[in-house]
C-alpha positions as CSV (number, residue, x, y, z in Angstrom):
1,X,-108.7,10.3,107.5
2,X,-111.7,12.1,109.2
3,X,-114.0,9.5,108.0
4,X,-111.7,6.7,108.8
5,X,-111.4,8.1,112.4
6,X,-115.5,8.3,112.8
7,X,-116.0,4.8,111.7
8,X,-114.6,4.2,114.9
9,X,-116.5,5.7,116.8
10,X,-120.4,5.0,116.8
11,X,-121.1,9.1,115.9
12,X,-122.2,10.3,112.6
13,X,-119.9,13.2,110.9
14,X,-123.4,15.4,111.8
15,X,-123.4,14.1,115.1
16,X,-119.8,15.3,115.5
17,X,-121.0,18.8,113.9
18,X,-123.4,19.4,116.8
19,X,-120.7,18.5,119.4
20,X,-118.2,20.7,117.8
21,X,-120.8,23.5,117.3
22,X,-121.4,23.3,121.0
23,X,-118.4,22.8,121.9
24,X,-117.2,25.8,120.4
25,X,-120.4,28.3,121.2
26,X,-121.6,27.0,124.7
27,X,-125.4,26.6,123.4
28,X,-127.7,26.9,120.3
29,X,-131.4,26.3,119.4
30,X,-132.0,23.5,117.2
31,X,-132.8,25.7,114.3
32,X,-129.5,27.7,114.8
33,X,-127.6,24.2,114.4
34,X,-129.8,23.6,111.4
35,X,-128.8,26.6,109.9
36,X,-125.1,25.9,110.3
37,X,-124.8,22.6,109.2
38,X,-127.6,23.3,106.4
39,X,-129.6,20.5,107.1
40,X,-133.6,20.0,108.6
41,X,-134.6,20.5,112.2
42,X,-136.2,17.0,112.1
43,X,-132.6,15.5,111.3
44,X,-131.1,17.8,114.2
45,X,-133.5,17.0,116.8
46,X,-133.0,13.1,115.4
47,X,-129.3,13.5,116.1
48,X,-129.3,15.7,119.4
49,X,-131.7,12.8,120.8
50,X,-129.2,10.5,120.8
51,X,-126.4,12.8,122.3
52,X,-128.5,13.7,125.0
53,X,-129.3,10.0,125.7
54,X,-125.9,9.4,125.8
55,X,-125.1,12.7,128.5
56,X,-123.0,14.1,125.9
57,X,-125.7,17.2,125.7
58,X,-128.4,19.1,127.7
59,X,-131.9,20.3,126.1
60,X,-133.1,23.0,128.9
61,X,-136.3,24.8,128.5
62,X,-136.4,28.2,128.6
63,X,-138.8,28.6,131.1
64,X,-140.3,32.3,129.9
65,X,-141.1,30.8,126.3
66,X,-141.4,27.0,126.5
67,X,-141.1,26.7,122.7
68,X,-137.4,27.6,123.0
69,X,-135.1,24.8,123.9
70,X,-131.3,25.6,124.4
71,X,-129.0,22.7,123.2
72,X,-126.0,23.0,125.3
């Protein structure tokens, strides 16, 4: 049923993860969302692109270590 109700939508079940994740927790690093949906950073940062070109999510840089992005 899940699966049946993303195909109509254009959002990978991953995708959906990171939204639910954020939903859920306000913000998270891209390696804390890696961690909890046990997949790479590269495929994170893949998927969160494309959420955040579509304003669904923020990236902001924290500005006292810009290494550290905040999803949120």
């Amino acid at each position: 049923m899940l699966v049946q109700g993303l195909a109509k939508t254009e959002f990978s079940m991953r995708e959906w993860g990171i939204l639910v994740y954020l939903e859920q927790h306000g913000q998270a690093t891209a390696s804390e969302l890696a961690d909890v949906l046990m997949v790479t950073r590269t495929l994170i940062s893949r998927n969160t692109w494309r959420l955040i070109q579509d304003n669904l999510i923020q990236s902001q840089v924290n500005p006292n270590d810009r290494r550290i992005v905040r999803l949120l």
